[in-house]
VEXSETI-779614 format. One record per residue (C-alpha): residue number from 1; x, y, z. Coordinates in nm, 2 decimals. Layout:
REM residues N
NUM:X:Y:Z
...
This chain:
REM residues 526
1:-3.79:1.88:3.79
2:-3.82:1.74:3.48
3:-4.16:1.85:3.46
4:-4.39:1.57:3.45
5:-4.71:1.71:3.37
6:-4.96:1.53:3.61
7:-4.83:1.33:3.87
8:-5.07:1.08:4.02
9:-4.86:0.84:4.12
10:-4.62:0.86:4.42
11:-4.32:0.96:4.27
12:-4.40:1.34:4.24
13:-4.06:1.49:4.35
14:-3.76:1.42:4.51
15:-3.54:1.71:4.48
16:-3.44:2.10:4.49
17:-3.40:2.28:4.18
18:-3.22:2.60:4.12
19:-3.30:2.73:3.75
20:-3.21:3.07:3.62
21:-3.30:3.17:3.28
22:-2.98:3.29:3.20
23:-2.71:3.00:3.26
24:-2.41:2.86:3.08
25:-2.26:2.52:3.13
26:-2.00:2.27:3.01
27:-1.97:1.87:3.01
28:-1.73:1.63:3.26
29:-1.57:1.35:3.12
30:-1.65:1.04:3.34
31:-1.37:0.79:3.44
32:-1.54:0.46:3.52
33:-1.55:0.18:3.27
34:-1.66:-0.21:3.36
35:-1.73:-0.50:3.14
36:-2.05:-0.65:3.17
37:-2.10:-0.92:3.42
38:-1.76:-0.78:3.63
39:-1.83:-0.59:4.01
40:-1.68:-0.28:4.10
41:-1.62:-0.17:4.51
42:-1.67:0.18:4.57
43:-1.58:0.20:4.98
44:-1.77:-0.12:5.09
45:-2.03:-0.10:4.78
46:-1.97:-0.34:4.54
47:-2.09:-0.26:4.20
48:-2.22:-0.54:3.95
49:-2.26:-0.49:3.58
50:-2.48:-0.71:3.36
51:-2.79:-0.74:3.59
52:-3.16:-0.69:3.51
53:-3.35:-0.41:3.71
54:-3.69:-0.45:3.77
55:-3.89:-0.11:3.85
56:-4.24:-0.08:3.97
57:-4.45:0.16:3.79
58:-4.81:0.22:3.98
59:-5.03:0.21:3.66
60:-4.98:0.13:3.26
61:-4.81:0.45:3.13
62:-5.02:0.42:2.82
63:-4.90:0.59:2.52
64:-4.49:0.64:2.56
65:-4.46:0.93:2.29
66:-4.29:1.17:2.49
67:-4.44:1.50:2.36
68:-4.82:1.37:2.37
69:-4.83:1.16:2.75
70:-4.96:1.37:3.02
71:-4.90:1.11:3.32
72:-4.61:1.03:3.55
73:-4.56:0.68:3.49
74:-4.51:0.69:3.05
75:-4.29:0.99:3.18
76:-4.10:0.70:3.37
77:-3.99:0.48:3.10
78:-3.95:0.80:2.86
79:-3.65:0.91:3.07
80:-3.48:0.59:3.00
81:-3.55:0.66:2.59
82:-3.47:1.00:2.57
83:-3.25:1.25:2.64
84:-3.29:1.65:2.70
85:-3.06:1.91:2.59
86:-3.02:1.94:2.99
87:-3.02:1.77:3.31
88:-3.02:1.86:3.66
89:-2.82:1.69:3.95
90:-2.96:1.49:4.22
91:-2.94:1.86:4.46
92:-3.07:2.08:4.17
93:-2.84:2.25:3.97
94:-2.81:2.20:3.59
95:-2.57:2.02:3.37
96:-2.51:1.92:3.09
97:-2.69:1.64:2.85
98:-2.69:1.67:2.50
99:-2.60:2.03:2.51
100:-2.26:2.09:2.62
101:-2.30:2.47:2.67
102:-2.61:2.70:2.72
103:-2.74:3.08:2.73
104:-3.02:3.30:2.70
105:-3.27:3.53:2.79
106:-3.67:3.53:2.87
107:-3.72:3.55:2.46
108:-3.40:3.36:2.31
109:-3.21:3.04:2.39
110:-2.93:2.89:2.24
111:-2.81:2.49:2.28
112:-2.48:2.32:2.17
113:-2.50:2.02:2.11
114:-2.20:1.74:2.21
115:-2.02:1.54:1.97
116:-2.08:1.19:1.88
117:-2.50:1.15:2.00
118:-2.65:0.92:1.83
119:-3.02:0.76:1.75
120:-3.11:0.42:1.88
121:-3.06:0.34:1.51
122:-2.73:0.44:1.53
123:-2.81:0.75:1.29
124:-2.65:1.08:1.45
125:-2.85:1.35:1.64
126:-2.83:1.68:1.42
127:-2.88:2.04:1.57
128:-3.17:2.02:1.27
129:-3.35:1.71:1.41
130:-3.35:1.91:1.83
131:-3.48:2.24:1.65
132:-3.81:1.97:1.47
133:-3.88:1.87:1.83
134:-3.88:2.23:1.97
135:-4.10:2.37:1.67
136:-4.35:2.02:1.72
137:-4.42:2.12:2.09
138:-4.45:2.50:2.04
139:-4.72:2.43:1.67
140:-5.04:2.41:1.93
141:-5.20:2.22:1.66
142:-5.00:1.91:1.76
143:-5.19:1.97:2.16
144:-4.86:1.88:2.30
145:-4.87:1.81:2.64
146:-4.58:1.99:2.70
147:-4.66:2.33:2.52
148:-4.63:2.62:2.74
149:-4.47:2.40:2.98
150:-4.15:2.36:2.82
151:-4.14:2.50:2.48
152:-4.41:2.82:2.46
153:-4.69:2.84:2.24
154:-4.52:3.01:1.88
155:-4.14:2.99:1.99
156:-3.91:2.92:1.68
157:-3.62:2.69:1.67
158:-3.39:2.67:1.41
159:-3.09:2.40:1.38
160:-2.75:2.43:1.23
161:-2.60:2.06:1.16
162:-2.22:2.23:1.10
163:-2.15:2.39:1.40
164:-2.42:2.21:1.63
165:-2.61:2.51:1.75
166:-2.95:2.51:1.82
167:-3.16:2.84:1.88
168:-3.48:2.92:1.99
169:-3.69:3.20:2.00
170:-4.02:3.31:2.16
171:-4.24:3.61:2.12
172:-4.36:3.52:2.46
173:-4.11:3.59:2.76
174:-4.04:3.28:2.97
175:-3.88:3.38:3.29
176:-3.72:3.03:3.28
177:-3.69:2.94:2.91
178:-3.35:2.83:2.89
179:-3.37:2.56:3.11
180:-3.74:2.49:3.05
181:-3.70:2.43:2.69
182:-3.38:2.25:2.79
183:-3.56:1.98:2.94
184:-3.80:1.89:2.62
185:-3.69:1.51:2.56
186:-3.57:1.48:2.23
187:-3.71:1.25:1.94
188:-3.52:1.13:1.68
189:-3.57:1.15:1.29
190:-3.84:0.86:1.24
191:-4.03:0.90:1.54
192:-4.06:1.26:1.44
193:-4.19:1.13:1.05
194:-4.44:0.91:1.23
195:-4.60:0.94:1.57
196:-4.75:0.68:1.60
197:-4.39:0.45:1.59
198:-4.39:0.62:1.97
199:-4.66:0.50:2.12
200:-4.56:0.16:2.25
201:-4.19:0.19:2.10
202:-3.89:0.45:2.11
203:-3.68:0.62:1.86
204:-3.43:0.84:2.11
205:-3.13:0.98:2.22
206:-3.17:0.80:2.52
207:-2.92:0.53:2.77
208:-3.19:0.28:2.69
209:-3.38:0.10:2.40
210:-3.67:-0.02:2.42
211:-3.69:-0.39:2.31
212:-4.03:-0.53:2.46
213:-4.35:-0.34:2.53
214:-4.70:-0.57:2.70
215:-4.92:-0.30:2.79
216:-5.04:-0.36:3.13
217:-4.80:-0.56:3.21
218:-4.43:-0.49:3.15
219:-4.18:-0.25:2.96
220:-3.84:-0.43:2.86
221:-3.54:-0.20:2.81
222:-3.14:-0.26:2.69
223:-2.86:-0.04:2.80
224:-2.70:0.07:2.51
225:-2.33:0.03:2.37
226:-2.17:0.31:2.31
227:-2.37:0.56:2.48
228:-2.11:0.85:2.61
229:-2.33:1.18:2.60
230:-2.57:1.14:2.96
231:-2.57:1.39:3.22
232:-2.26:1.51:3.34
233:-2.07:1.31:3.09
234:-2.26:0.96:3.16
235:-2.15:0.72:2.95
236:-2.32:0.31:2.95
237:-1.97:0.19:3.06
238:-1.97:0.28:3.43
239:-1.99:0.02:3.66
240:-2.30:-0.14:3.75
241:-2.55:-0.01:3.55
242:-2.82:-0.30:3.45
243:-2.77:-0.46:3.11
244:-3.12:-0.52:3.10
245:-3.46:-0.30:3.24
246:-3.77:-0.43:3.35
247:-4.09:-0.17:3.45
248:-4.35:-0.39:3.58
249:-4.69:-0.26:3.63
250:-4.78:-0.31:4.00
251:-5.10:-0.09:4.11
252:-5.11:-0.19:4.45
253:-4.95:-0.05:4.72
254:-4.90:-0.39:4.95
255:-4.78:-0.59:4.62
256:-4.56:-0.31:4.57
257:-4.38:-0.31:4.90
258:-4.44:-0.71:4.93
259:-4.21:-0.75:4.56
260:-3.95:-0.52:4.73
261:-3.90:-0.67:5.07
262:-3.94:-0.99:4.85
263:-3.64:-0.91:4.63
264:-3.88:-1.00:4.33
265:-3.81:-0.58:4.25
266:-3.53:-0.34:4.27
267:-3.66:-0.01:4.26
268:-4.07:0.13:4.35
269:-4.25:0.42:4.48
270:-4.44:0.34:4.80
271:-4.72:0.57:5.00
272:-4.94:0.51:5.25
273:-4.92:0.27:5.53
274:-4.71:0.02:5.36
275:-4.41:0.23:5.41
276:-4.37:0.13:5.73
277:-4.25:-0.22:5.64
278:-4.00:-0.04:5.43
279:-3.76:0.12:5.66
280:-3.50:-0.09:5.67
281:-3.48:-0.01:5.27
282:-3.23:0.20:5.08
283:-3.47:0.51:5.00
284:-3.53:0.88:4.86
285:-3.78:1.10:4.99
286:-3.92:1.44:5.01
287:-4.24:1.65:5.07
288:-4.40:1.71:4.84
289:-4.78:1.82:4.68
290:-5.01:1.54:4.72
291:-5.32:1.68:4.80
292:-5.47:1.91:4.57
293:-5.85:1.99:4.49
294:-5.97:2.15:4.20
295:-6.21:2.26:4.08
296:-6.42:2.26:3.75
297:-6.53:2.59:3.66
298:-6.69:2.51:3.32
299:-6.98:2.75:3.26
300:-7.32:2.63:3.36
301:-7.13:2.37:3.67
302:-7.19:2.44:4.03
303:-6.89:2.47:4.07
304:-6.85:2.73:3.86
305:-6.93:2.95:4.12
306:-6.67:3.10:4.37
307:-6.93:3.16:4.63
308:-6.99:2.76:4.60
309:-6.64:2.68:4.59
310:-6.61:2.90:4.93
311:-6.86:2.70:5.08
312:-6.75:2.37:5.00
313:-6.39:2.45:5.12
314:-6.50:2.62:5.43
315:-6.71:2.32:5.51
316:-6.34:2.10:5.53
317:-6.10:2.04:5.80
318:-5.81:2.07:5.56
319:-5.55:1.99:5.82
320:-5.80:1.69:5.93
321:-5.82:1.61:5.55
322:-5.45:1.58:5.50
323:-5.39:1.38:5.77
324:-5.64:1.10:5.67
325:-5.49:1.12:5.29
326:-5.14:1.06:5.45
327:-5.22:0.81:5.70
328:-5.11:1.10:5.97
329:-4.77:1.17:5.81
330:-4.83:1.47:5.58
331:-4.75:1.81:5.62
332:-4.95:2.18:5.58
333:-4.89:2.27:5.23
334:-4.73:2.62:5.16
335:-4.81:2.60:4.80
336:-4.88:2.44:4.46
337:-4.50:2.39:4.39
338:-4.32:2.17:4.66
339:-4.13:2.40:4.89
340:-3.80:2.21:4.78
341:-3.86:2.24:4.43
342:-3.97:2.59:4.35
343:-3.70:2.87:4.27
344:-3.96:3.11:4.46
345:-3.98:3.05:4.80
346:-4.24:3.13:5.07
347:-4.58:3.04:5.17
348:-4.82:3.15:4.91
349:-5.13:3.00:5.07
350:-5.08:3.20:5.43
351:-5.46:3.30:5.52
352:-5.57:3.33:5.11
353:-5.82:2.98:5.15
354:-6.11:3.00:5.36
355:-6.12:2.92:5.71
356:-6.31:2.61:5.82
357:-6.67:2.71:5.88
358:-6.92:2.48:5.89
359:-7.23:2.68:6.00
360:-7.14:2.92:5.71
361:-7.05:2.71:5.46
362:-7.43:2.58:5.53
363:-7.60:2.88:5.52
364:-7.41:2.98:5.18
365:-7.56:2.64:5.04
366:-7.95:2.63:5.19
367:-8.13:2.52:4.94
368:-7.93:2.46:4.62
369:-7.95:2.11:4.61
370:-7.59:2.08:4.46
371:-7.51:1.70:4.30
372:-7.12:1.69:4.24
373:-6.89:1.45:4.09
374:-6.55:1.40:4.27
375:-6.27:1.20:4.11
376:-5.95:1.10:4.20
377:-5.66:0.89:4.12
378:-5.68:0.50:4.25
379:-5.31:0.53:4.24
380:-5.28:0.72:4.50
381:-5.33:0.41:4.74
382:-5.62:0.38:5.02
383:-5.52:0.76:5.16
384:-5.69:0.92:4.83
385:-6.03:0.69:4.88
386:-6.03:0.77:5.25
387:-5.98:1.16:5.18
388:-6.25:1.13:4.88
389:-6.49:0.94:5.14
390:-6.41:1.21:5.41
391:-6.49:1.48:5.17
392:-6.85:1.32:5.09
393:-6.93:1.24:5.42
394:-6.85:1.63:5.48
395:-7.06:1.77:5.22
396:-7.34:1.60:5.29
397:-7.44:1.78:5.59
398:-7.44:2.11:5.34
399:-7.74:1.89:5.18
400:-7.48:1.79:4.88
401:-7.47:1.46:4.73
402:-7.16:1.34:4.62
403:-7.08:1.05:4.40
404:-6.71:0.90:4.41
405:-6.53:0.78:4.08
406:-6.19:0.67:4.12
407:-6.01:0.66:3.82
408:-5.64:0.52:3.72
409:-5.39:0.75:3.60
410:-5.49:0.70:3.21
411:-5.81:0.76:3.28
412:-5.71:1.11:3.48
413:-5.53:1.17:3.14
414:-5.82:1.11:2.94
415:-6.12:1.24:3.15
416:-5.99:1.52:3.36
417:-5.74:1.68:3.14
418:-5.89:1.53:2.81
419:-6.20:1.73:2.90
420:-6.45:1.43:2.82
421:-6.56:1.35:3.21
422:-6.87:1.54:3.34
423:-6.63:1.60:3.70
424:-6.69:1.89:3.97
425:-6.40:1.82:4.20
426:-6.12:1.62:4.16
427:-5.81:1.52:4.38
428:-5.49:1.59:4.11
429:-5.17:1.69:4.24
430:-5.00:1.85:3.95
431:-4.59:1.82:3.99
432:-4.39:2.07:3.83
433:-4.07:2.25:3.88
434:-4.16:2.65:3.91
435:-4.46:2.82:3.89
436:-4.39:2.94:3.55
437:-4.47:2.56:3.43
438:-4.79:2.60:3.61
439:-4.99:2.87:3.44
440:-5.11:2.62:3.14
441:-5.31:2.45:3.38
442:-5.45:2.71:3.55
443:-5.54:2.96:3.26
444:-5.54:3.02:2.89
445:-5.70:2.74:2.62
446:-5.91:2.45:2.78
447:-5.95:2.07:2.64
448:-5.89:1.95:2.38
449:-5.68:2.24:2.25
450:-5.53:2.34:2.60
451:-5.43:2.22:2.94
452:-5.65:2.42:3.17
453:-5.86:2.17:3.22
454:-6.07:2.35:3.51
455:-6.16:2.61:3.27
456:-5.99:2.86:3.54
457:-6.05:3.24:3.42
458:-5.84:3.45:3.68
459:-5.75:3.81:3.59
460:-5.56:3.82:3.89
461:-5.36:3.54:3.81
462:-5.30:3.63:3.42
463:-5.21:4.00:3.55
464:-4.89:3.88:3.79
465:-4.79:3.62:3.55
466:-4.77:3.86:3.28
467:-4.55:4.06:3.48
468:-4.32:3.78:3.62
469:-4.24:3.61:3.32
470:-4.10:3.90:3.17
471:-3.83:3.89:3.45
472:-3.55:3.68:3.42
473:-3.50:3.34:3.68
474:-3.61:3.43:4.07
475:-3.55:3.82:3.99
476:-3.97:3.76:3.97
477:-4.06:3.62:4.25
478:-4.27:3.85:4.41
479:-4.50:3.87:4.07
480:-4.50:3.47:4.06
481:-4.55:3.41:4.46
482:-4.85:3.66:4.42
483:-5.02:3.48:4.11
484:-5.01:3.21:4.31
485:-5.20:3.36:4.58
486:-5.45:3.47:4.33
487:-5.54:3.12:4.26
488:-5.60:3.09:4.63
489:-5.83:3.35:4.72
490:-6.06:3.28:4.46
491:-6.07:2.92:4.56
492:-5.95:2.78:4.26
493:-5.70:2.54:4.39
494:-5.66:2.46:4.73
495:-5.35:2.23:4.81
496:-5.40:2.09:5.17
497:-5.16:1.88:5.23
498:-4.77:1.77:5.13
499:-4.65:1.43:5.20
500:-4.30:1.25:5.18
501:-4.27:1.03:4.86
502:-4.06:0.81:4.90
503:-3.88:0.54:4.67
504:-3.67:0.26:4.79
505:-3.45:0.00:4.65
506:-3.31:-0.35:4.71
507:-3.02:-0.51:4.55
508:-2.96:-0.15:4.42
509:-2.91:0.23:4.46
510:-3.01:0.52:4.23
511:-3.04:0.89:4.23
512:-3.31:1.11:4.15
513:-3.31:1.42:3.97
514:-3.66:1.63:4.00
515:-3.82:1.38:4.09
516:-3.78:1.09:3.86
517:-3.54:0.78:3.87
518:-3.22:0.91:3.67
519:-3.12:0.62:3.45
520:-2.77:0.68:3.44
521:-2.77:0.69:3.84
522:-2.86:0.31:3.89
523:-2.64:0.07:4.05
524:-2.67:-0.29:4.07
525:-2.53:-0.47:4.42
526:-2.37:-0.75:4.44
C-alpha cells in the first residue's frame, strides 16, 4: 500500500502487495488519447472525457502537506497532487512512476528518474529536488510522519540533475527500502522552501492541481495538460479521465451512500449497515484491519501494566466484539497487516492473546478501582460507538469505569498520535503495507518526536525486528511474523476483527492500488 499512516476512515486497503527490496523496473508507453468533452467505448463501456468527479472523503483531511498528515483522508487528495518515484498495480506488483528503473539493497537504493516531469508550475522535477524530499523525511527534526515508515531515520539521499539518478543510503537496514522509500510522494521546489504553501495548497509532481481548498467542506482539483509520467506510463490524455475533481467532506455513513445511489457523487467509501443499499453499485473491496485496540502504556497509566491489559482483554468476547463493530460481517483477524496486503503470510495472532475469561479477568482487577479513557474514531460509522459501548458495558462488571470520547480523524491525529490526550484505550486501526512499516508505531521515540504513540517498550519485539530487517524482501519472514507475535503476547495490540471495505462508484469506475483511489485509474461513464 501506499502506506497511509493511520487509517480511520473506511478506505484502509484494497489490494495485495508483493514488494521485494531488491527490484528493477522499466516504464510502458500508453496508447490512448481523447479530447476533452469526446467518449471512448471500450467493449460496451463508453468512456467520457471532460466531466467533474465528485469523491466523498469521511472527514476534513486537515493539513494536505504530504510529509507532515498522519490521516487517511489528506492522504486522499495528496495522491492526486503528488507523485512517488513508484507505484503499485491494482494486484500488487510495482511499476514505474517517476522512476523509470530501480535497484537496491536493505542499506542503498537507487531511482531514475523519467524524462520530461514537471512541477504544477511547469518548472522540471530534478534528481536534486527527489533527493531534498528523501533527506526532509529521514532529518527527525522535521517529525515527519512518514520517517521510519518510508524513508528511515538518518538515510542520505543525494541527487544528480545530468544523468537523473537518485541514491539513497541508510545506516539502518530496511528489509523493504527500495520500494518503501519509493513510495515517499514527492514535493516540488517551493513547497520544499516553504511548508506552510502545503497545507491547504499543492506544489507536486502530481495528475492534478489543486485549484480550490474550503476546509470542511470541499477540495477542488484540475487534471493537468501535459502530464505523461503516471504509473505505468499514465499520461492526462487517456480517455475519460475527469477534467475537473471534487472531494466533498461527507462524515456520515447514510449521506454517504444516500449522495451515491442519488448520483449527487461518483466515487465513496461505505461501512456499516448502509452497504446493503449499495449492491447494485460498481465496487472494490477487501478485508481488511478494522478493529484494533491499543493500548497506552505511558508510565504511571493503568494501563501501563500487562497484568491489567490481560485482564481487560480476557474480560472481551473478541469474536462477539467484532461482530457488533461490523454489523455481523467481519472476519477473525490473523494479524496487524491485512492478510492480502502483507508480504509475510500466516496467522501471527494464533493463541498469543488471552482467552476470554471473565471470572479471571475479575479476580486480576478486585479492588483497583481502574477509571479508563477509551477513544475512537466517529468515522468509523455506528459499528465503532457500538463496539466502544460494548466494551464499557464489559468492563464495568470488572468494577471499571469507562468514559467514551469519540473523536474525528483530525482529532485522532492530534490527540492519540500527537500525544496531547490523557487516553487509556483507543480503537485505531493502523493500515500499512508490511510489517516493516509498522515498527514506528509500536516501538522507538514517542510524541511529539516519534510515532509510538502507546509508549510500547517490547524487547521481544525490538530483538526480531532487528534481525528481519537486515534480511532482504520476505527472505525474513519468520523474524517479522514472530515480532508480530511479540506484540501479542504482551497484550500490546490486540486486532479482533477484519472487515471488507468497500468503495463503490456511479457514473464511473476506478482502480485501487494499496488501498487508495488511483487517480490515473478513474473513468467517467457516459
Amino acid at each position: 500500500m501506499r502506506s497511509r499512516i493511520l487509517t480511520t476512515a473506511a478506505a484502509i486497503v484494497a489490494a495485495a502487495v508483493t514488494v521485494a527490496a531488491c527490484s528493477s523496473g522499466g516504464s510502458s508507453s500508453p496508447t490512448a488519447s481523447s479530447t476533452a468533452g469526446t467518449a471512448s467505448t471500450t467493449g460496451a463501456t463508453s468512456y467520457v472525457s471532460g466531466k467533474t468527479a465528485t469523491i466523498l472523503l469521511p472527514s476534513d483531511p486537515g493539513s494536505l502537506d504530504p510529509d507532515l498528515a498522519y490521516i487517511d483522508d489528506a492522504l486522499e487528495v495528496d495522491y492526486f497532487l503528488y507523485d512517488s518515484l513508484i507505484s503499485f498495480t491494482p494486484s500488487g506488483t510495482v511499476e514505474s512512476n517517476l522512476a523509470s528503473t530501480w535497484s537496491g539493497t536493505t542499506t542503498t537504493a537507487s531511482y531514475t528518474l523519467k524524462p520530461g516531469a514537471t512541477c504544477s508550475d511547469g518548472s522540471p522535477l530534478t534528481a536534486s529536488t527527489v533527493a531534498a524530499n528523501i533527506n526532509f523525511v529521514a532529518n527527525p527534526k522535521n517529525a515527519s510522519s512518514r520517517l521510519d515508515v518510508w524513508v528511515p531515520a538518518g538515510a542520505v539521499a543525494t541527487g544528480d540533475d545530468k544523468t537523473g539518478v537518485v541514491t539513497v543510503k541508510s545506516a539502518t537496514p530496511d528489509a523493504f527500502l527500495v520500494t518503501d522509500v519509493g513510495q515517499a510522494m514527492i514535493v516540488c521546489g517551493n513547497g520544499m522552501k516553504n511548508r506552510n504553501l502545503l497545507k491547504e495548497g499543492g506544489d507536486g509532481t502530481g495528475m492534478y492541481e489543486l485549484t480550490s481548498a474550503v476546509p470542511g467542506s470541499s477540495y477542488t482539483l484540475t487534471l493537468r495538460k501535459g502530464y505523461t509520467w503516471g504509473p505505468g506510463g499514465a499520461t492526462s490524455a487517456a480517455k475519460g479521465l475527469p477534467a475537473t475533481v471534487e472531494l466533498k467532506v461527507v462524515s456520515n455513513m447514510t449521506t454517504a451512500a444516500n449522495e451515491l445511489l442519488a448520483g449527487e457523487a461518483n466515487i465513496g467509501t461505505v461501512i456499516g449497515s448502509d452497504t446493503q443499499r449499495l449492491t447494485g453499485l460498481y465496487s472494490q473491496a477487501v478485508y481488511a484491519p478494522l478493529g484494533e485496540l491499543w493500548f497506552n502504556e505511558k508510565a504511571g497509566g493503568p494501563t501501563a501494566s500487562v497484568a491489567v491489559r490481560r485482564a481487560l482483554t480476557e474480560a472481551v468476547e473478541l469474536t462477539q466484539l467484532g461482530q457488533v463493530m461490523t454489523s455481523g460481517t467481519g472476519k477473525a483477524a490473523t494479524g496487524a497487516i491485512a492478510p492480502a496486503l502483507s508480504p509475510c503470510k500466516g496467522n501471527t495472532i494464533g493463541s498469543s492473546l488471552p482467552s476470554y475469561d471473565l471470572s479471571a479477568a475479575k479476580s486480576a482487577l478486585a479492588g483497583q478501582n481502574l477509571t479508563l479513557a477509551l477513544y475512537y474514531p466517529t468515522s468509523l460509522g455506528t459499528g465503532a460507538t457500538a463496539a466502544a459501548t460494548l466494551l464499557q458495558q464489559t468492563w464495568s462488571q470488572l468494577g471499571v469505569k469507562v468514559t467514551l470520547h469519540g473523536i474525528t480523524d483530525a482529532e485522532l491525529s492530534s490527540e492519540i498520535v500527537g500525544g496531547t490526550a490523557a487516553w487509556n484505550v483507543g480503537i485505531v486501526p493502523v493500515g500499512l503495507t508490511s510489517p516493516a512499516q509498522l515498527v514506528p508505531f509500536a516501538s522507538g521515540a514517542t510524541p511529539p518526536k516519534g510515532a509510538n504513540f502507546a509508549y510500547i517498550n517490547n524487547a521481544a519485539y525490538t530483538a526480531d525486528v532487528t534481525k528481519a530487517a537486515a534480511i532482504a524482501g520476505t527472505a525474513g519472514c519468520t523474524d517479522w511474523n514472530a515480532a508480530e507475535t511479540a506484540l501479542f503476547k504482551n497484550v500490546d495490540l490486540v486486532p479482533f476483527v477484519d472487515s471488507a471495505v468497500t468503495s463503490y462508484a456511479k457514473g464511473a469506475t476506478f482502480k485501487l492500488s494499496l488501498g487508495d483511489i488511483q487517480p490515473s485509474s478513474i473513468r467517467m461513464l457516459g
